[in-house]
N, C-alpha and C positions, 0 to 999 in steps of 0.2 A: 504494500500500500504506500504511494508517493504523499506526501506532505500536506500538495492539495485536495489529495482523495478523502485523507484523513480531517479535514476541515469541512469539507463537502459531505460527507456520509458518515454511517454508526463506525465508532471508535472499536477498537481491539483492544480492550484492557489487558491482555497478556503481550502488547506492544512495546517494547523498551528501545529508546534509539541511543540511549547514555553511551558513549564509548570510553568513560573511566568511570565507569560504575564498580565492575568487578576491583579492579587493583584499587580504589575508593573503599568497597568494601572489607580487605584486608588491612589498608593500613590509617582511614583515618581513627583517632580516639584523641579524647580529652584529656586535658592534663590531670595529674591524679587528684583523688579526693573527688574529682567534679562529677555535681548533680547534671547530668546531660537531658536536654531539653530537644526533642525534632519537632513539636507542635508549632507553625508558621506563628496562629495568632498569639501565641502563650512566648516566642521567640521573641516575636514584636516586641511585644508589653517587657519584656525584660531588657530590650535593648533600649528602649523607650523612656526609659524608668529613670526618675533622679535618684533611687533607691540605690541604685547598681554604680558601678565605678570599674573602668579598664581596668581589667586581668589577663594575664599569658603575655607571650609575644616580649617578653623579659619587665613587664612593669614593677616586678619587685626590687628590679635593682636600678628603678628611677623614683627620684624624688620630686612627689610634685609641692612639693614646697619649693622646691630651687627656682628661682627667677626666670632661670631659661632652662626648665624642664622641656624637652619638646611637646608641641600641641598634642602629639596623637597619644601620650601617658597623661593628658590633662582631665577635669571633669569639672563638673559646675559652671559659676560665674567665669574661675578663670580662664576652662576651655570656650566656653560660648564667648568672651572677648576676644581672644587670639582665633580663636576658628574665624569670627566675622572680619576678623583684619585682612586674612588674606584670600578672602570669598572671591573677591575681585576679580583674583586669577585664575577662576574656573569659571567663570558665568559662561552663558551662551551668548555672549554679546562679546567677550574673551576672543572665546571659540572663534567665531565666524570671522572679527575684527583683525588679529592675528595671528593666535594658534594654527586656525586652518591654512595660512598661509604658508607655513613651516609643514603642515602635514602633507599637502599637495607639492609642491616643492621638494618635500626627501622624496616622497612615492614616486614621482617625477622622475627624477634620479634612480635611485633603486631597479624600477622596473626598464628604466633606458639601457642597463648592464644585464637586467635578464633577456631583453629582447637583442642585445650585441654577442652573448651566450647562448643563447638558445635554453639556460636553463639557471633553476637558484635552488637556495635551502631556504625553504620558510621561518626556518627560527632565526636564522643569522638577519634574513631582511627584516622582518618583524621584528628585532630586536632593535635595528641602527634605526627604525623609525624611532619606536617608542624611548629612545636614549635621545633624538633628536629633537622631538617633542616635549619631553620632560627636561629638557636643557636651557631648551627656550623659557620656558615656564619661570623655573628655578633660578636661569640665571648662570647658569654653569656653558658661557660661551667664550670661555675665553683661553679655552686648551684644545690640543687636537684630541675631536671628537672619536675618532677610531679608538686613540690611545685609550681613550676618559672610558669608554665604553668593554673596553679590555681590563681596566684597572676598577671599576664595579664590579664585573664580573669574578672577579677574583677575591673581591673581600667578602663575598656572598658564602663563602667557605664556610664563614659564622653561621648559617642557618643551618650546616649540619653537625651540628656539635652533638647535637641531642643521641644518646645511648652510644656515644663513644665511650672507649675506656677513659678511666681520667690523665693516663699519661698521656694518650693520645690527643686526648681533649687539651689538655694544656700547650699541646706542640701545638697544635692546631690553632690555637686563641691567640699563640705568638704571632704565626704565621700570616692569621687576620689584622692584627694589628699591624704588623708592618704594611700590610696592601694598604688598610685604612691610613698610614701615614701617607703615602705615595696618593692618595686621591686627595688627601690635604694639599700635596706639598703643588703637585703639577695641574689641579682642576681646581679645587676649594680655593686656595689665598690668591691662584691670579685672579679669580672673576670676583672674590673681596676687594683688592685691590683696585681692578677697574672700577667697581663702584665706590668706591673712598671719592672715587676721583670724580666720576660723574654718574649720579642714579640716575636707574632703570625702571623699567616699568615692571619687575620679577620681586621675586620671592627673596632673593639674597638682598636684594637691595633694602628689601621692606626690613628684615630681620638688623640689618646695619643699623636703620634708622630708630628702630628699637632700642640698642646698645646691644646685642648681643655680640660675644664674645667668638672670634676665629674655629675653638671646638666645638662650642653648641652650636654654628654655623653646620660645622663638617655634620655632627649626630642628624638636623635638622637634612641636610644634603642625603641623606646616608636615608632616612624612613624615604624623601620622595622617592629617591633610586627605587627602593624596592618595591614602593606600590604603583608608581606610575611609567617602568621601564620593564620590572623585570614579568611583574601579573603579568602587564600589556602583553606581553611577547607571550606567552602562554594562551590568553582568549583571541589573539588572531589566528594563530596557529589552528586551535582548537574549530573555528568557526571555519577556517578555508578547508579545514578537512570535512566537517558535514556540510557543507556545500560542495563539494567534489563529488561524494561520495551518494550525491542526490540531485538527479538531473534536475527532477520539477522543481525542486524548492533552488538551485542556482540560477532556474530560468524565470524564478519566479523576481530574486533578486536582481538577478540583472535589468528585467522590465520594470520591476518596482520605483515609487519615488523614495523622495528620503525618511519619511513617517514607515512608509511599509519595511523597507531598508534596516531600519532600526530595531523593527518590531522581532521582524528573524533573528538580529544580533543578539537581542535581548531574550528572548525564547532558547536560542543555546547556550546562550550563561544561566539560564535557570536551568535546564538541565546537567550542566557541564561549570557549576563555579570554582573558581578557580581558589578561594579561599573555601575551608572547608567547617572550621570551626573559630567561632567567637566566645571567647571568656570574660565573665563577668565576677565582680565578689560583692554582695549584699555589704551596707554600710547600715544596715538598719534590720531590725525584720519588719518582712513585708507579706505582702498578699497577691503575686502577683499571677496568681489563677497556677500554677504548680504546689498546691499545698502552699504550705508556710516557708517561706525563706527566712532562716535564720541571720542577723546580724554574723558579718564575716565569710558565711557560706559562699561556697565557690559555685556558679551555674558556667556550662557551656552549651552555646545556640547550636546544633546540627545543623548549619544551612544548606546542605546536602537534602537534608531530612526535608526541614520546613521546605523547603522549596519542588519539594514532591509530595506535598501535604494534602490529598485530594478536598479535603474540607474548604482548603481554599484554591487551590488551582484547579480544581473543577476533574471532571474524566478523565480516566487513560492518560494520570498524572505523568507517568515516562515516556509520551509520545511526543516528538518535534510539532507545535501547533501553534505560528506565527500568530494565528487567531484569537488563539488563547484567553491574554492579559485584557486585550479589548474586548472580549464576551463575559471576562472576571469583573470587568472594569478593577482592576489592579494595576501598578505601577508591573511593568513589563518584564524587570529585571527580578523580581521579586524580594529576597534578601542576598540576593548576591555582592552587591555594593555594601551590606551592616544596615542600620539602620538608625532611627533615632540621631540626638548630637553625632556620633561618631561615622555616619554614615558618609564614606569615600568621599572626599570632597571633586576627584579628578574623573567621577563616574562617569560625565558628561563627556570627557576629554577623550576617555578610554573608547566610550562610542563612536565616538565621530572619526578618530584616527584609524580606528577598523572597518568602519563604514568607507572612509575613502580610500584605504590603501586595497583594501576587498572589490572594491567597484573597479578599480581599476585593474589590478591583475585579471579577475575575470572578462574583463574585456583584451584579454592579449590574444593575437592569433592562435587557434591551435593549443590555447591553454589546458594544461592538462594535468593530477597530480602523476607523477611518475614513482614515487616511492611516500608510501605511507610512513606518517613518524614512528620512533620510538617512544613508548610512555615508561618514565617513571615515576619517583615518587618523593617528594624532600619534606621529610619528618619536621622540619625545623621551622619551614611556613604553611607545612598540613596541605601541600595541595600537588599537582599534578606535574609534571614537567614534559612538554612534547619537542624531541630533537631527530636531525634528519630526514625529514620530510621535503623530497626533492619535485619543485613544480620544473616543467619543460612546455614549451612554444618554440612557433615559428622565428626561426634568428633573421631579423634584421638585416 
């Protein structure tokens, strides 16, 4: 049954189109102790909640008392004033003004080398977008981006630390930190520097004007990388292989506008998120439809779960159904993105630079996927990784 058959006619509840379901199934789990939570609306309310306060993802070893704690380990008054500082730089008005400028322009690029090739690796390109895209943003234009791009990738070591032994782990933690000095020394203080001299319209420049200090710069540098370069590269990847791997619903893309465009994009990050758990710790007890949360208690969101929750995603919760969100009247992505204060500020970002680096690859002659990726699995940010996935067309 093709995509549109399934929107068109009765559903097949033993339908599943998830292609990291299984290895999803093996390895995600919550940090210990944690009451784990899959109910969508019951996830909401907890994300929702002033009750609850960031947990996992290392907040135990950030202080949010510290002045320049970064925004994403914040909560209350003082996340809701720094989140709305730097709103700015994700609006849709952002977006269109000139983020997209930067994303049609690397795609531009990118895809002008697959069409003089006759062929690429989806992760590599998807990756130098989503590095190019988040550089603008941020602010980090003022080193060679291949390099800067090599040198993230290598401090990302950090996120497998998890069930190393501890001598290993310790090599390992050295080893991160020197990478992290190297994205200090040749990406972080030149593009400080240029802005000492003259601000920008970015994220480095805003945090200068703050007073923030060179490392909580680099830390503040260091979460964008991860949420808005390295996810990225994972949900495009993810998306051009279920459009490959599905005529009607690529052709539906291709003809589609940018509202329908998005609505597919957003429909495979509800089945395929790339984040897979959110941890919270009760500041209080509460009531937040799970029994009693105790003061202190640790809850984690299954957004795998929720977001195949049929009570609210309606029928044949595992079938691809562009239609979906708009028959839910739901928000599209469902809890993919988090939700509440903490919900992705760069979600908009992340659609649009997949929406046009996607429209255009599939318009290349002859497009075709020639080698499906490899999946696996990195314990340390709970979600999926897809590499060597080789697209081929007509060479230029």
């Amino acid at each position: 049954m093709t995509t549109s058959e399934l929107s068109a006619g009765p559903m097949d509840p033993t339908r599943d189109d998830r292609k990291s379901a299984a290895l999803a199934a093996q390895r995600v789990h919550a940090d210990a102790g944690a009451r784990v939570v899959g109910n969508f609306r019951v996830g909401r309310e907890i994300l929702r909640s002033g009750q609850m306060r960031q947990a996992g993802a290392g907040s135990d070893q950030m202080n949010p008392d510290d002045e320049f704690c970064p925004v994403f380990f914040l909560d209350g008054d003082t996340h809701r004033r720094r989140r709305t500082s730097i709103a700015r730089f994700f609006t849709p008005k952002a977006i269109s003004s000139r983020h997209r400028l930067v994303m049609e322009r690397t795609t531009d690029e990118l895809l002008t080398r697959v069409r003089a090739d006759g062929t690429g690796r989806l992760d590599e390109l998807s990756y130098k977008l989503a590095v190019a895209v988040a550089a603008e943003i941020v602010g980090l234009t003022n080193s060679n981006q291949a390099g800067m791009a090599k040198r993230i990738q290598a401090t990302l070591l950090g996120t497998r630390l998890r069930g190393m032994h501890p001598v290993v782990r310790f090599g390992a933690q050295a080893v991160t930190a020197v990478h992290g000095i190297r994205f200090l020394l040749h990406d972080v203080r030149p593009a400080i520097r240029a802005r000492r001299e003259q601000r920008q319209e970015d994220v480095i420049s805003h945090l200068i004007e703050e007073g923030y200090p060179d490392k909580a710069i680099l830390i503040e540098c260091m979460t964008y990388a991860v949420a808005g370069m390295v996810t990225t590269r994972e949900f495009i990847v993810m998306c051009a292989w279920h459009l490959f791997d599905d005529d009607a619903l690529r052709a539906r893309f291709i003809a589609g506008d940018e509202a329908d465009q998005v609505a597919i994009l957003e429909e495979i990050l509800r089945l395929e998120p790339v984040a897979a758990m959110l941890h919270r710790r009760a500041t209080e007890d509460a009531d937040l439809g799970v029994d009693a949360v105790r003061a202190g208690e640790l809850v984690a969101v299954n957004i795998r779960a929720a977001n195949v929750d049929p009570e609210t995603v309606g029928a044949c919760p595992h079938a691809l159904d562009p239609d979906r969100a708009g028959r839910e009247k739901v928000v599209g992505s469902y809890m993919s993105f988090g939700d509440g204060s903490h919900r992705c500020p760069g979600a908009q970002v992340a659609i649009a630079e997949t929406r046009v680096f996607l429209d255009a690859l599939l318009r290349l002659p002859d497009i075709r996927l020639e080698r499906a990726p490899d999946m696996t699995w990195c314990d340390g940010l709970m979600s999926y990784e897809l590499r060597g996935a080789v697209v081929t067309c007509s060479p230029a």
